[in-house]
TORKOLPA-167818 format. One record per residue (C-alpha): residue in one letter; x, y, z. Coordinates in pm, whole numbers, plus 50000, padded with zeros to 5 digits. Layout:
AXYZ/...
REM end
This chain:
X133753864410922/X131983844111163/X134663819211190/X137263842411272/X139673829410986/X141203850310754/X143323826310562/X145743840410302/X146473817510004/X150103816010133/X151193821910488/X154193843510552/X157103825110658/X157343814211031/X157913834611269/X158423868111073/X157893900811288/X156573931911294/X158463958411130/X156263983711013/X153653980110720/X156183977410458/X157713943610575/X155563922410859/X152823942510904/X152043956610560/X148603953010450/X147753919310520/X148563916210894/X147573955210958/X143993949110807/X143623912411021/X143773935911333/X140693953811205/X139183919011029/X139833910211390/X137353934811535/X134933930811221/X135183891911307/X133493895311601/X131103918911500/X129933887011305/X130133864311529/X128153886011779/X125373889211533/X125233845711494/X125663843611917/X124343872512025/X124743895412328/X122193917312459/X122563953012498/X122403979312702/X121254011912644/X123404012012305/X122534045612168/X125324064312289/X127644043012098/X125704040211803/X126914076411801/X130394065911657/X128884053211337/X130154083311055/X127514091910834/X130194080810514/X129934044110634/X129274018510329/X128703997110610/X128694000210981/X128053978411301/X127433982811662/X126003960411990/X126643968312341/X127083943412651/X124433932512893/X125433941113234/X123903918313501/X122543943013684/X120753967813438/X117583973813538/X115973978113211/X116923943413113/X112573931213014/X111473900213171/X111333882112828/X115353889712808/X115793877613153/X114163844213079/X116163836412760/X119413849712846/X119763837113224/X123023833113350/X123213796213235/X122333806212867/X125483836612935/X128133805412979/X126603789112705/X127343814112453/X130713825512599/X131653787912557/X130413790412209/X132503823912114/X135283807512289/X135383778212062/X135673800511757/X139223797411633/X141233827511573/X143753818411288/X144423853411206/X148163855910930/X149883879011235/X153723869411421/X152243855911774/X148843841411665/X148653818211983/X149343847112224/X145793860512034/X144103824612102/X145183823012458/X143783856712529/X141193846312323/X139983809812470/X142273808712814/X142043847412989/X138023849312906/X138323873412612/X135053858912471/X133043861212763/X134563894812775/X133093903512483/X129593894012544/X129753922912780/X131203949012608/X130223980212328/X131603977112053/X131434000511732/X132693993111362/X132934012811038/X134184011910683/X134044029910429/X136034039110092/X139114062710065/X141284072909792/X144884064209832/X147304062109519/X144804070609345/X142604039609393/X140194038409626/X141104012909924/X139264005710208/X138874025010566/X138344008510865/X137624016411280/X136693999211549/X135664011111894/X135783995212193/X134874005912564/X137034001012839/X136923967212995/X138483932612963/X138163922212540/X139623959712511/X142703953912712/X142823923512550/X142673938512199/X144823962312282/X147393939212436/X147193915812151/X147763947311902/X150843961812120/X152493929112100/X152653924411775/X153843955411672/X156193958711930/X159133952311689/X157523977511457/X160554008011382/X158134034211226/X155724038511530/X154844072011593/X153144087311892/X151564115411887/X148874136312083/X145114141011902/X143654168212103/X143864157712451/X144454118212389/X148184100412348/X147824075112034/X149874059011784/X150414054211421/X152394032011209/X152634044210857/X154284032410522/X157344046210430/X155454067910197/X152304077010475/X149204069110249/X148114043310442/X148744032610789/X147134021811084/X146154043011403/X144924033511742/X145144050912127/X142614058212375/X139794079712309/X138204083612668/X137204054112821/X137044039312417/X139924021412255/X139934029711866/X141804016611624/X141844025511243/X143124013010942/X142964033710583/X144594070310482/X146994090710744/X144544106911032/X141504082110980/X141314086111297/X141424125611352/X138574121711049/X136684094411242/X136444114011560/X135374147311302/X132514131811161/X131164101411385/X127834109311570/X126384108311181/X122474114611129/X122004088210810/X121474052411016/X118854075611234/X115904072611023/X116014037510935/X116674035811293/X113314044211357/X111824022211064/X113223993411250/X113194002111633/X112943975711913/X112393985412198/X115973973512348/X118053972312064/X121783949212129/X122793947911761/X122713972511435/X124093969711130/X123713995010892/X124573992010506/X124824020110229/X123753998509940/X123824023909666/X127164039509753/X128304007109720/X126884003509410/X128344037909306/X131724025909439/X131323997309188/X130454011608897/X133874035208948/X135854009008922/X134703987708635/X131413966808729/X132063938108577/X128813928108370/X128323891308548/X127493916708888/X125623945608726/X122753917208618/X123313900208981/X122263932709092/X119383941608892/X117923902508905/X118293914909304/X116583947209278/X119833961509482/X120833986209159/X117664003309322/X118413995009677/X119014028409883/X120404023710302/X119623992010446/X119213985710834/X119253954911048/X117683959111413/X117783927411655/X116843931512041/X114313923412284/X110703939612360/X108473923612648/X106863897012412/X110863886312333/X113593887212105/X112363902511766/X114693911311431/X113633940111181/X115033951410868/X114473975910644/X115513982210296/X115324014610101/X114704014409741/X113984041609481/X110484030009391/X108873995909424/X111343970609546/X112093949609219/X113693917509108/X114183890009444/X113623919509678/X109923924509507/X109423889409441/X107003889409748/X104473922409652/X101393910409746/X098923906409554/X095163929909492/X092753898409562/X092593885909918/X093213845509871/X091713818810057/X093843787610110/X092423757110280/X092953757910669/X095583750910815/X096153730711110/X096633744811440/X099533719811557/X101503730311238/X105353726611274/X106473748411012/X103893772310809/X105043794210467/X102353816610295/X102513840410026/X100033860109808/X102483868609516/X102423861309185/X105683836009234/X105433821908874/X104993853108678/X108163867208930/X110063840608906/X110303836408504/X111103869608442/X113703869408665/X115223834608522/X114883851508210/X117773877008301/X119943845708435/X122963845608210/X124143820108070/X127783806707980/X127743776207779/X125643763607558/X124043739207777/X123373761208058/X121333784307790/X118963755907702/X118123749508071/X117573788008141/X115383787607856/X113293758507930/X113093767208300/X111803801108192/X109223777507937/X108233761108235/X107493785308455/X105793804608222/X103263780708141/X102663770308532/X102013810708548/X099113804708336/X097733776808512/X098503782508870/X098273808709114/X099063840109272/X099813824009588/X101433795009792/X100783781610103/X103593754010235/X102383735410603/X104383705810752/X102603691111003/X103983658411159/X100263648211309/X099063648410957/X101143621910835/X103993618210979/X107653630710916/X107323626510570/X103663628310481/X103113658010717/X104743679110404/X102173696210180/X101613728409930/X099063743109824/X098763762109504/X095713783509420/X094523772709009/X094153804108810/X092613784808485/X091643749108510/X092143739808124/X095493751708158/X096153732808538/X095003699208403/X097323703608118/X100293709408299/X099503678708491/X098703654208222/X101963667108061/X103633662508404/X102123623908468/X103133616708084/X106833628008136/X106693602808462/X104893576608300/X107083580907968/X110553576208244/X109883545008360/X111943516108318/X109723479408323/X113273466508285/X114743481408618/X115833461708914/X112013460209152/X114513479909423/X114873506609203/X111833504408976/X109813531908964/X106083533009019/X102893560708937/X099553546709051/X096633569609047/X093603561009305/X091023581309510/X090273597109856/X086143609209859/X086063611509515/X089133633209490/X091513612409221/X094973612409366/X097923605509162/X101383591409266/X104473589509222/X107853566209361/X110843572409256/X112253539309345/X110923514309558/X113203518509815/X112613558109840/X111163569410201/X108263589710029/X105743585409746/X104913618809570/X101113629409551/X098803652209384/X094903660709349/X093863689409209/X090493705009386/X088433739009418/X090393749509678/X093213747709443/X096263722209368/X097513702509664/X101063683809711/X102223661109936/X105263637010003/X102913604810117/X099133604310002/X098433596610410/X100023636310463/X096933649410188/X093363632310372/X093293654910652/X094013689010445/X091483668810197/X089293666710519/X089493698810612/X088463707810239/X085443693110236/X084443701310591/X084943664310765/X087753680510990/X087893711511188/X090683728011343/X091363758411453/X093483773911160/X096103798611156/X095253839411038/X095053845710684/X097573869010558/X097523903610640/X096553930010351/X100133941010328/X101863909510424/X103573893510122/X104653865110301/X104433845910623/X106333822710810/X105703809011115/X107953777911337/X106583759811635/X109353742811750/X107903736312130/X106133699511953/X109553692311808/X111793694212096/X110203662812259/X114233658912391/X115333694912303/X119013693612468/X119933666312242/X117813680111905/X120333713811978/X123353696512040/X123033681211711/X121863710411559/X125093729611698/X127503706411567/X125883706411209/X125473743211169/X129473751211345/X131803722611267/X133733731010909/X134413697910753/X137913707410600/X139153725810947/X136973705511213/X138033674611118/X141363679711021/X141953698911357/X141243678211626/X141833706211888/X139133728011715/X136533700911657/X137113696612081/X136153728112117/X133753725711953/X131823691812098/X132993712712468/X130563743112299/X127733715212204/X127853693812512/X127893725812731/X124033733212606/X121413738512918/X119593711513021/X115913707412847/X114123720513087/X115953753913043/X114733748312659/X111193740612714/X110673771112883/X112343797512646/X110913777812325/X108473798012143/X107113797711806/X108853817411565/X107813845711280/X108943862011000/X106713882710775/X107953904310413/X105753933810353/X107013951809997/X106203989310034/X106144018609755/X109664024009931/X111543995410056/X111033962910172/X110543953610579/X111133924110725/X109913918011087/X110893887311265/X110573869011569/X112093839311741/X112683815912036/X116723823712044/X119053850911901/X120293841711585/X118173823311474/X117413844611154/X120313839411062/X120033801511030/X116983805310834/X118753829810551/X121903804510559/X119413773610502/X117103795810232/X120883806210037/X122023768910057/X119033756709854/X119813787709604/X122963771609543/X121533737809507/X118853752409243/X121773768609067/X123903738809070/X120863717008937/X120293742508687/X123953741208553/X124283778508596/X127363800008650/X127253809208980/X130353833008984/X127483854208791/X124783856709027/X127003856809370/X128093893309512/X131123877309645/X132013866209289/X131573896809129/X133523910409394/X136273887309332/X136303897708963/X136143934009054/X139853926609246/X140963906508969/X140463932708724/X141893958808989/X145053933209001/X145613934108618/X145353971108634/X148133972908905/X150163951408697/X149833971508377/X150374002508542/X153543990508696/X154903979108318/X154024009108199/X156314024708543/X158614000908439/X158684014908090/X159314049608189/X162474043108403/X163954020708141/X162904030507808/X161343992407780/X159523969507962/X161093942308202/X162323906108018/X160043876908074/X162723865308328/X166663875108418/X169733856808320/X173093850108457/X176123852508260/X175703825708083/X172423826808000/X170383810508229/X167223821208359/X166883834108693/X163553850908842/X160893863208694/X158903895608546/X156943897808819/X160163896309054/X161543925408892/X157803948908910/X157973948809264/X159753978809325/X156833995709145/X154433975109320/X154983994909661/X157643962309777/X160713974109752/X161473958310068/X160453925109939/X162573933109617/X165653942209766/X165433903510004/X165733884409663/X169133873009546/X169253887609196/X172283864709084/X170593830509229/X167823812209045/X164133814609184/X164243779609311/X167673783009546/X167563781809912/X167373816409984/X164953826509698/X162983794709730/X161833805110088/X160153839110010/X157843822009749/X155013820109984/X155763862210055/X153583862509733/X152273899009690/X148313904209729/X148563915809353/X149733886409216/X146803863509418/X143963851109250/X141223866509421/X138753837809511/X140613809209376/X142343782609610/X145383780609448/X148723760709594/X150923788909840/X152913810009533/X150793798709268/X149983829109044/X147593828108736/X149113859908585/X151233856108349/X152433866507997/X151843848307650/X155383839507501/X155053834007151/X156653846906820/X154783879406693/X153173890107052/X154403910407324/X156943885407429/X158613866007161/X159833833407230/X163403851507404/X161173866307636/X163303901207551/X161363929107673/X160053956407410/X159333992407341/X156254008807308/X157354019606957/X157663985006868/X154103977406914/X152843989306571/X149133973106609/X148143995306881/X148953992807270/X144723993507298/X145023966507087/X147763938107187/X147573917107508/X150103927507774/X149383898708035/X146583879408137/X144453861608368/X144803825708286/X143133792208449/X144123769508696/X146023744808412/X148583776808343/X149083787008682/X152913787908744/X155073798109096/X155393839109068/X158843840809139/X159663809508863/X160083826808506/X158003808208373/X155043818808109/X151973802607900/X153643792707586/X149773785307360/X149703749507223/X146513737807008/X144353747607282/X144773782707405/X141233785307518/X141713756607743/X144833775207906/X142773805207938/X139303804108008/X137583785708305/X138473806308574/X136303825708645/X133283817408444/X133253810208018/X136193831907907/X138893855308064/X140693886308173/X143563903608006/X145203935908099/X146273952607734/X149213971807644/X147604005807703/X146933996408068/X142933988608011/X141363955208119/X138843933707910/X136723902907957/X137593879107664/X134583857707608/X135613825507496/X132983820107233/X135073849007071/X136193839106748/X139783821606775/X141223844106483/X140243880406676/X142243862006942/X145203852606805/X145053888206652/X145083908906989/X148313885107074/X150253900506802/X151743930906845/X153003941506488/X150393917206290/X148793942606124/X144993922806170/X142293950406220/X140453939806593/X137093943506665/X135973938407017/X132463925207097/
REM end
């Protein structure tokens, strides 16, 4: 969301217009005007504007929201703007992150996208914004009897809303099914399918532009039941005292939304290894008090927060770690039992191959038997004046049985000493060396001789201590033993589970050039910034525009974040130098999940939301398709032939060509040329109008590439002719034969083309791969099943068949 790009996997075809929801404007570019609004929600939350007194407009969030948003403008002259607020967000800091929205491309799949920009970058829409309330909602509706998404934004009056409004009048000014109508007292529109399930609605409400997108009178609902009590409480749980942004999240109804349409299994365990299956509402406070900016979440949960989300419960013993030194950079403490946490939760990691089993299972070994040797607790410091930018690293682990600690090392130095090659090149030859500082043996470790850092290790009382140079471990060894004092940081509070805190104020010895290069890392996206020289411009214009250092040096602070695990919910109170930055840290802690993961040759389409989510649509895809067969079936006493013919024999367009009248696109039906083949001129040009049901949800696939598809052999569904059949004619069971399926990116064929997967000697390797160790197939009866691919080959081939009389067994 943040980058304000909604890519498609195929864009319509140039310069295509509005004309109602069934052609230009149906679902894709009506839902980009509210991804649109949601965009910036995002982006607000990563460069943040203050607010306001925002609790009036928090009163638009509906007490139904699975998720709602809201953040409010800072006027200039408000004169409950704190000191602390003044100071970081002068007027020089305002440019700066007007510059920054600014530079945020808007590449939205809608007729007149570079009217949008210009509005956008050109007419000060993004400054606009940083002054402006803004309230967002969604939650789930049924329509067709599937539950879709609901959407509303709301924005007071003021520049971004004329904006958004222009922007949204302009491209549906071509559109022939707008109605207007009165709601009460207010004039506003509506442009509706042909059928009126869904459509999108927007007009003046006041002095607050809404717009919705779901069901027929979202909006007369919206205005019903907005000014909802449930975000209230939480509200309180995480109050600042001059709140700009909340965001609000109903974590079991989504949950419950989930498990109504099919959780797939993959996302049920990423949910319990998360704890979210327990999770309740969930709030997210940011805004300023008069010590600064601070950020506060709160998570319900029924009982004890479990899996991650309890991975940080304190522990009943007080620990003492070794002191830590006052001029720390960067400080992480924890009293929880990490190890014990840790392997049960890799013990729920699943597994798809047989490789990735073995590591789970020796990772879970591992941490197992450092449970029993080390800990509860961790303390991480990096301190640059203890060793420099390397050595300065260290870790401290407490030792919970000392037999058991000096085992796990001895097995540890073996394994190193076991590795090394005499034979290697000296450059990369590596080296352990054990030696002594005060009678404390040190051991250590090079990786090659050219690496930057030498690993060390010495176990003592105070418990087992790590370091990247051996020159980074005398002065905690010092302060050990007594020969150093400092003045250490507090201990950990008796309900804190975790600690962090970040002095950056050493750091920034040239802080306008440390940010700028910071800014350019964190915003430019290698496959758009540098293959869009325009964008990566703006970009360097959003970097180079930073305030000088001496505006940095005085707003620098050191940042906090502390975890406290509760009998209900987990809290999470943070402060920092600069808005946003929070969400840095939880973008740099996620990229070294997926690092782990990746090391660990894990799936991660099983442990991501996203990819569950992605599944979830799949599956809902293969459902549409089977029901529309099955619609198919009913009008013509069969189902459709793999592909149409001409006269003479020849194969036009394809299966999925002729289900789109039951697909809700008739329109898009009735523009192919049903006596040309998919590949002429006229037909050729609406392969990239590629319905969102024939999309692989997740995968980057060419523009028109579809993975569904049906298996053409002799005996199944579609023989070899590719004649369509009759239900009668499928005498092993419609619960038991494959209709269609979901197959990988080797099988993946143009939708329009009638083309198929005819099996060779490999099936599986046609089939399985996308989307973790197996596949998804929609059967004859309309259900969809996950295929695992270390099913046996025979129960396979026997749910192909239709009239093969094999018995089937699913796992």
């Amino acid at each position: 969301m943040v980058g304000l790009r909604t890519r498609a996997c195929a864009k319509a075809a140039a310069g295509r217009s509005a004309s109602g929801l069934s052609g230009g404007m149906h679902r894709r570019s009506a839902s980009r005007l509210v991804v649109l609004g949601a965009s910036l929600i995002g982006a607000s939350l990563l460069l943040p504007t203050v607010a306001a007194a925002q609790g009036d407009f928090r009163s638009w969030l509906p007490d139904e929201h699975l998720f709602g948003a809201v953040w409010a403008g800072r006027p200039s002259d408000d004169p409950s703007i704190t000191a602390a607020e003044r100071r970081v967000l002068d007027d020089e800091a305002f440019r700066f992150y007007g510059t920054i929205l600014s530079a945020i491309p808007i590449d939205l799949d809608l007729p007149k996208p570079e009217r949008v920009a210009e509005m956008w970058q050109g007419e000060g829409g993004a400054r606009a914004l940083l002054e402006t309330r803004v309230a967002f909602y969604m939650r789930p509706v049924e329509i067709d009897m599937r539950s879709r998404p609901a959407a509303g934004i709301a924005i007071e009056r003021g520049k971004f809303a004329e904006a958004f409004e222009m922007a949204l009048r302009e491209n549906l000014q071509d559109a022939n099914r707008l109605e207007r109508f009165r709601l009460g007292e207010h004039k506003v529109s509506r442009l509706a399918e042909a059928n009126g399930d869904k459509a999108i609605e927007f007009g003046w409400i006041g002095e607050v532009f809404c717009l919705t997108y779901g069901g027929r009178d979202e909006l007369a609902w919206w205005l019903e039941r907005r000014d909802g009590d449930a975000w209230k409480a939480l509200a309180e749980r995480t109050r600042v005292d001059r709140p700009w942004g909340t965001v609000s999240l109903d974590a079991a109804g989504a949950v419950t939304l989930l498990n109504e349409q099919g959780m797939p299994g993959d996302l049920e365990r990423m949910l319990r290894l998360t704890g979210l299956d327990r999770a309740g509402r969930a709030m997210w406070q940011v805004g300023f008090d008069d010590q600064g900016y601070r950020s506060r979440m709160f998570i319900e949960s029924q009982g004890a927060p479990a899996g991650l989300l309890g991975l940080f419960r304190p522990g009943t013993e007080p620990i003492e770690f070794p002191p830590i030194a006052a001029d720390s950079l960067l400080t992480v403490t924890t009293g929880s039992d990490l190890f014990a946490g840790l392997s049960s939760l890799a013990a729920e990691l699943p597994a798809g191959s047989a490789s990735a089993e073995r590591n789970r299972n020796e990772l879970v070994e591992t941490l197992e038997r450092y449970g029993r040797a080390f800990g509860p607790g961790l303390s991480f410091r990096y301190a640059p004046n203890d060793g420099g930018w390397f050595g300065g690293a260290s870790v401290v682990m407490p030792i919970r049985d000392p037999a058991q600690a000096r085992e796990q090392l001895e097995r540890i130095e073996a394994d190193l000493i076991e590795g090394i090659d005499p034979n290697a090149p000296f450059w990369n030859r590596m080296r352990f060396a054990r030696s002594s500082y005060h009678d404390h043996p040190v051991s250590r470790f090079t990786m090659s001789t050219s690496a930057p850092f030498e690993l060390a290790w010495v176990s003592t009382d105070a418990g087992l201590l790590l370091g990247l140079e051996p020159t980074g471990l005398k002065p905690v060894l010092d302060r050990i033993d007594g020969r150093r004092q400092d003045i250490a940081r507090a201990p950990l509070g008796d309900d804190e589970g975790l600690r962090m805190q970040l002095d950056l104020r050493q750091l920034l010895t040239t802080p306008a050039g440390v940010l700028r290069f910071a800014l350019l890392a964190i915003m430019v996206d290698s496959r758009r910034g540098f293959g869009d020289p325009e964008y990566f411009e703006r970009l360097l214009a959003a970097a180079t525009s930073l305030p000088d250092g001496a505006w940095i040096e005085r707003i620098i602070s050191e940042d906090s974040l502390s975890i406290t695990t509760l009998d209900d919910g987990l809290a999470i109170d943070g402060r920092f130098s600069l808005p946003g930055s929070e969400v840095a840290l939880v973008g740099g802690s996620l990229m070294m999940v997926g690092i782990a993961i990746d090391e660990l040759d894990l799936d991660p389409l099983s442990l991501l939301v996203p990819a569950g989510m992605q599944r979830t649509q799949a599956m809902n895809n293969l459902k549409q398709i089977g029901l529309a067969m099955h619609n198919y079936h009913d009008t013509f006493n069969r189902f459709p032939d793999a592909a149409t013919k001409d006269a003479r024999g020849k194969s036009l367009l394809s299966w999925r060509v002729q289900l789109l009248p039951y697909l809700d696109q008739a329109a898009l039906y009735d523009r192919f040329r049903h006596d040309e083949p998919w590949d002429s001129e006229h037909n050729l040009a609406l392969l990239e109008q590629m319905p969102d049901v024939f999309r692989a949800p997740g995968v980057d696939l060419e523009p028109g590439m579809t993975p569904y598809v049906v298996i053409r052999q002799q005996g199944a569904l579609y023989d070899e002719d590719g004649v369509g059949v009759r239900l009668a004619a499928i005498t092993d069971g419609t619960s038991n034969t494959i209709m269609a399926v979901e197959a990988n990116g080797i099988s993946v064929v143009p939708w329009t083309r009638p083309d198929d997967l005819v099996p060779d000697m490999e099936l599986l390797s046609q089939l399985a791969g996308l989307r973790g160790d197996g596949f998804l197939v929609v059967m004859a009866d309309g259900a969809v099943r996950w295929i695992d691919a270390g099913t046996d080959m025979s129960m396979i081939e026997a749910m192909i068949t239709r009239a093969g009389g094999e018995v089937v067994n699913f796992p």
